[in-house]
N, C-alpha and C positions, 0 to 999 in steps of 0.2 A: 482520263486526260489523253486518249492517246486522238483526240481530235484537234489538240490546243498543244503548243509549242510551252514547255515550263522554261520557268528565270533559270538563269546559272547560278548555281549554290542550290539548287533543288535535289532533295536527296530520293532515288529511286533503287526501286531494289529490281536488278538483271540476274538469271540465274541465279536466285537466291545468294543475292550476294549487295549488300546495300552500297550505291554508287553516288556522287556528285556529279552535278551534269558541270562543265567548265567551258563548253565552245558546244558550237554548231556545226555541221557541214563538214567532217573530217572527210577529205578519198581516202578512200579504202582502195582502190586501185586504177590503173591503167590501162584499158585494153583497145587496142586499132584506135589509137587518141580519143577516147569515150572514157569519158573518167565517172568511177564511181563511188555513191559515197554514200553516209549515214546518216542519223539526222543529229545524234548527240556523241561528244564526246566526252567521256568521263576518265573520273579514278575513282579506286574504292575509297571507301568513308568507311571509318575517321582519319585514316592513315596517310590519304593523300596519294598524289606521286609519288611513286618508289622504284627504284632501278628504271627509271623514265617509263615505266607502265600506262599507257591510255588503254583505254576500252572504248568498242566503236558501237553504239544501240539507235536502233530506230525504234522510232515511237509505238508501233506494233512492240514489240519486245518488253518493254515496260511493265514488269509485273506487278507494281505496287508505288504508287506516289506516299514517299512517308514525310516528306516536309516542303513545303512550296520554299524558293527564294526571293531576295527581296525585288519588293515590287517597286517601280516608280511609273509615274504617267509617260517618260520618256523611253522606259525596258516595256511598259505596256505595248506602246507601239510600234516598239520592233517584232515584237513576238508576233503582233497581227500581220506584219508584212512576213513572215518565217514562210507561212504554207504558200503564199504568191512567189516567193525565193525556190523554197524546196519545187515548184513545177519548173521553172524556170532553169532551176540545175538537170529537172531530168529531161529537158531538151538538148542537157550537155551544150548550153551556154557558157560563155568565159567570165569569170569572174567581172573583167571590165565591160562584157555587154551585160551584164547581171545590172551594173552600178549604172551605167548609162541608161538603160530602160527605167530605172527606180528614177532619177533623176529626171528622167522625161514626164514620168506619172507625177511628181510634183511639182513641173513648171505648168501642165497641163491640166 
């Protein structure tokens, strides 16, 4: 899977350590306003967030898909737009020309 973007509630194991993926896109930092970031954000499973703990993984990283999350035809098609997004952030685009170019791609 590390070609294809998983649902949230997908449980993966980082560092031998089994995680929830919960969002997308976290920064990971800020440097000469070039922000950078990851492709998932988790917490460990079963346990959840704890003492406000995320974990930041890119899909390289990913050692094991042990549960897919739920699917729908409407999470389907976000996930297909995820890798046109993720180039799109490493142009270190802003979130609102992020939204305004997606926006252009389906009026057009």
């Amino acid at each position: 899977m590390k070609n294809k973007f998983l649902p949230i509630g997908s449980i993966i194991t980082y560092k031998k350590i089994d995680m929830m993926i919960t969002g997308y896109f976290p920064i990971i930092s800020v440097e000469n306003n070039q922000k950078k970031y990851k492709d998932y954000l988790c917490c460990i499973y079963p346990t959840g967030v704890k003492d406000n703990k995320l974990y930041m993984v890119d899909l390289e990283e990913v050692e094991k898909v042990k549960f897919i999350g739920y699917q729908s035809p409407r999470q389907n098609r976000f996930l297909e737009k995820l890798f046109e997004v993720k180039g799109l952030y490493k142009k270190n685009m802003s979130d609102e020309e992020i939204i305004a170019y997606m926006n252009s791609k389906k009026e057009g």
